[in-house]
One Martini backbone bead per residue (centre of mass of N, CA, C, O) as a GRO file, in nm:
protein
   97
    1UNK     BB    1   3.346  -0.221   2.292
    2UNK     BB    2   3.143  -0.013   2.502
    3UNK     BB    3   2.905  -0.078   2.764
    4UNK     BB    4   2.610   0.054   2.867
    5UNK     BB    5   2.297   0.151   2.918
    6UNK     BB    6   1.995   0.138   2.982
    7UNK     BB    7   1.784   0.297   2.732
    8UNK     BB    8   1.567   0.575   2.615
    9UNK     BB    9   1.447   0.668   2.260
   10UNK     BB   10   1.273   0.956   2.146
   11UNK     BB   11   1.254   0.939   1.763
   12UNK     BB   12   1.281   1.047   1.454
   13UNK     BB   13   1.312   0.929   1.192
   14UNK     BB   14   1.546   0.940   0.888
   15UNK     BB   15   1.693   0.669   0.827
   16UNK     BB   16   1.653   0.353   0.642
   17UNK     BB   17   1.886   0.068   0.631
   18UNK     BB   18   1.980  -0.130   0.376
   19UNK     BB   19   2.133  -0.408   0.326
   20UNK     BB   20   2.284  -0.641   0.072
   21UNK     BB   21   2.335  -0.821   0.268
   22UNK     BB   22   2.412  -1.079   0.532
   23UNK     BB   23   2.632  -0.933   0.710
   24UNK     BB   24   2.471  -0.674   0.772
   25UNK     BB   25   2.259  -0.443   0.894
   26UNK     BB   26   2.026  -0.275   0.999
   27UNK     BB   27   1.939   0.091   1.033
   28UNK     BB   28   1.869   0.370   1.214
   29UNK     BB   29   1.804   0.711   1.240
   30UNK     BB   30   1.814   1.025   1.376
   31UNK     BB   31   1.760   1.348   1.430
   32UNK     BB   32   1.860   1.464   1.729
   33UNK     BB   33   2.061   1.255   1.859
   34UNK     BB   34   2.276   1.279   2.133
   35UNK     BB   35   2.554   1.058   2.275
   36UNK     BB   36   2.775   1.194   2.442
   37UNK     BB   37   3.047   1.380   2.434
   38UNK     BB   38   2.975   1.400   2.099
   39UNK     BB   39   2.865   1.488   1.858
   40UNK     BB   40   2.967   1.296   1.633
   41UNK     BB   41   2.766   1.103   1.745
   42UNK     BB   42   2.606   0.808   1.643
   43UNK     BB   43   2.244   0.720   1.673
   44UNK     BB   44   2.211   0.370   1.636
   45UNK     BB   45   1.989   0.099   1.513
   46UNK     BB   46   1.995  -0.236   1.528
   47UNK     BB   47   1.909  -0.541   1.273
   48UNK     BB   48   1.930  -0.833   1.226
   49UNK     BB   49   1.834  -1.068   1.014
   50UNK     BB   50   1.701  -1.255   1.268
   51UNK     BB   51   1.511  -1.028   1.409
   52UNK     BB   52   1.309  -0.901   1.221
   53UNK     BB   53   1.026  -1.081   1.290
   54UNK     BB   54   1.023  -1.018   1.571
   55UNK     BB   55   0.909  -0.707   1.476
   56UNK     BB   56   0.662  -0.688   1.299
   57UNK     BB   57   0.805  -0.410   1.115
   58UNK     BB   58   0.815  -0.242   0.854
   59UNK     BB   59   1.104  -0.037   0.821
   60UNK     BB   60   1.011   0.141   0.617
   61UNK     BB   61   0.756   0.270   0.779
   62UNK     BB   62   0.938   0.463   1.000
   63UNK     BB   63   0.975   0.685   0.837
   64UNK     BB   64   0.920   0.974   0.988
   65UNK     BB   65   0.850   0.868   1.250
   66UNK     BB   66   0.782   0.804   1.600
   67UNK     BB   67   1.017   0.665   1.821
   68UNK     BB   68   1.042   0.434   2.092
   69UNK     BB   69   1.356   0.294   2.240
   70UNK     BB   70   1.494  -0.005   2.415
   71UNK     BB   71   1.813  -0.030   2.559
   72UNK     BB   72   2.107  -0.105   2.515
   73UNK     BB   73   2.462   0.027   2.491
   74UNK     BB   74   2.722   0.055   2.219
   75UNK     BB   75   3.048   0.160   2.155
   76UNK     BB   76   3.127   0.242   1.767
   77UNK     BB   77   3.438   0.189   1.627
   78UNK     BB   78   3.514   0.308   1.258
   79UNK     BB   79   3.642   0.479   1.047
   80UNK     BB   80   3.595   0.758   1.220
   81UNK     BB   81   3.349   0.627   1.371
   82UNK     BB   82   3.098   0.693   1.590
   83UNK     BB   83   2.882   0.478   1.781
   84UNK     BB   84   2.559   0.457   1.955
   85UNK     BB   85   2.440   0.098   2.005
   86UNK     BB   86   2.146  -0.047   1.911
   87UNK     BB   87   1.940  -0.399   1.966
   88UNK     BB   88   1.752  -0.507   1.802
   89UNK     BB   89   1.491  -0.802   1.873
   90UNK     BB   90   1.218  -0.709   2.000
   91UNK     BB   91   0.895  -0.562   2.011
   92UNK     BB   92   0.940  -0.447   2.305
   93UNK     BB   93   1.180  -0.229   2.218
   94UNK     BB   94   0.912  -0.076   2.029
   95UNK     BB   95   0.770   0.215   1.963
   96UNK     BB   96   0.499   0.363   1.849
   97UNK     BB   97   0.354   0.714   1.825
   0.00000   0.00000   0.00000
């Protein structure tokens, strides 16, 4: 994966993915975001289940609120999916609008 710039994102949540194991992320989907050079990019912010306390948010509440997340972005390809990923590690990178 190749790591891209630091840069601010904001949009309505559209689906929060709640995983069922512990050892996949939690991951935020947006409504409208395309980044990078294909359409079929998906952005989205990932969430590991150590960060979570860190961000005081309970992540199911954020679904279809405006909010705007900050953070370095890096680009993940895993079977013909390929997406551009946020790290939310605490709530400094995260307003609700």
């Amino acid at each position: 994966s190749s790591s891209l710039d630091s840069i601010t994102v904001c949009d309505t949540v559209r689906e929060v993915y709640i995983p069922t194991g512990t050892s996949s992320p939690y991951k935020l989907y947006f409504e409208d975001i395309v980044l990078g050079e294909r359409r079929d990019d998906l952005f989205s912010v990932i969430i590991w289940q150590n960060n979570l306390a860190e961000l005081e948010t309970n992540l199911n509440s954020l679904y279809g609120k405006r909010i705007c997340v900050f953070g370095k972005t890096r680009r993940y390809t895993s079977n013909n999916i390929s997406e551009i990923q946020m790290n939310l590690e605490d709530s400094s990178q995260l307003t609700i609008e």
